[in-house]
C-alpha atoms as one frame of an Amber mdcrd trajectory, in Angstrom:
protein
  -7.692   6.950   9.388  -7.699   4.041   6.725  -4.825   5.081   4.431  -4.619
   1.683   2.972  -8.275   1.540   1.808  -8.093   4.834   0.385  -4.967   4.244
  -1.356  -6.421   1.588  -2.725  -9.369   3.063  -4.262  -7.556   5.999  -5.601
  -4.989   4.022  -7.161  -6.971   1.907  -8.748  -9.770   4.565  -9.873  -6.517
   6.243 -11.851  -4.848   3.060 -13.461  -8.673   2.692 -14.390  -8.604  -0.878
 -13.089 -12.090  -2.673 -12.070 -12.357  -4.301  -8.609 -12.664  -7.589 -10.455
  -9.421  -7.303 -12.518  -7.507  -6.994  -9.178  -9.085  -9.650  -8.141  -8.175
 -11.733 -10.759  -4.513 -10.692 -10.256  -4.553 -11.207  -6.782  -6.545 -15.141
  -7.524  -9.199 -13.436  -5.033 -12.358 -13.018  -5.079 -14.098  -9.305  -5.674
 -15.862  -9.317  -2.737 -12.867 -10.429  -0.925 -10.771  -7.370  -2.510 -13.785
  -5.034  -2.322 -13.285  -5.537   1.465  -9.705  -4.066   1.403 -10.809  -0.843
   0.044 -13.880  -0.392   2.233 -11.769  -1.004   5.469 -13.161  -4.277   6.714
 -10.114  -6.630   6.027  -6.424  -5.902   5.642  -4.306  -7.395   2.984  -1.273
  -9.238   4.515   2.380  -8.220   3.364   2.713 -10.587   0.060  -0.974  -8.875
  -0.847   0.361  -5.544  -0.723   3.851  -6.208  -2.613   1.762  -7.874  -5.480
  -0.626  -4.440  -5.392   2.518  -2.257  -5.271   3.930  -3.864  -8.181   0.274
  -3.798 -10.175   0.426  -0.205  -9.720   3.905   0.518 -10.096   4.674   2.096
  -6.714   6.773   2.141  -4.113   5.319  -0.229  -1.237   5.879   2.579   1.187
   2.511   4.761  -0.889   0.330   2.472  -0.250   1.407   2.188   3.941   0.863
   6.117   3.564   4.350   6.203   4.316   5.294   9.462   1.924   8.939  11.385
   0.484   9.279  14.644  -0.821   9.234  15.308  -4.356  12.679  14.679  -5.894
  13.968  13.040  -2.820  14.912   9.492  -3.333  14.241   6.504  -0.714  17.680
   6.330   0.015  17.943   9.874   0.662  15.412   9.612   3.611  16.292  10.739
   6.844  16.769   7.884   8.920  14.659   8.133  12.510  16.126   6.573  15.712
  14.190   5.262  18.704  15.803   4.734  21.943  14.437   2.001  23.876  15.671
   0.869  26.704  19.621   2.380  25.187  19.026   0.449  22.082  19.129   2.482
  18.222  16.541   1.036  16.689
């Protein structure tokens, strides 16, 4: 599943924003960003806080990492993974 592609795409279909003016914002070029939504490269970390903050959401929607409605981030369960006796 390629949530980051499709976030992508559907985020920037509803802020109405062309490929090329993300591009611009990014100082990529469109074929360069075109490849993020179609899947065939990944945008590193700094990539995706700059897109988070063109759209105005939460880094963790466009990771496909979701909350419930009305629950704030720092209301989030926090999940524990034992390894080897370590809380991670």
């Amino acid at each position: 599943m390629h949530i980051i592609p499709e976030m992508l795409k559907r985020l920037r279909l509803q802020n109405g924003f062309t490929q090329k003016f993300i591009a611009d914002y990014l100082s990529v070029t469109q074929q360069a960003y075109s490849r993020f939504e179609i899947g065939t490269r990944e945008p590193d970390v700094n990539t995706l806080i700059k897109l988070a903050e063109l759209f105005k959401v939460p880094l963790d929607i466009l990771v496909g990492r979701y909350i419930e409605p009305g629950q704030s981030f720092t209301e989030m369960p926090k999940k524990t993974k034992k390894k080897q006796g370590v809380s991670l």
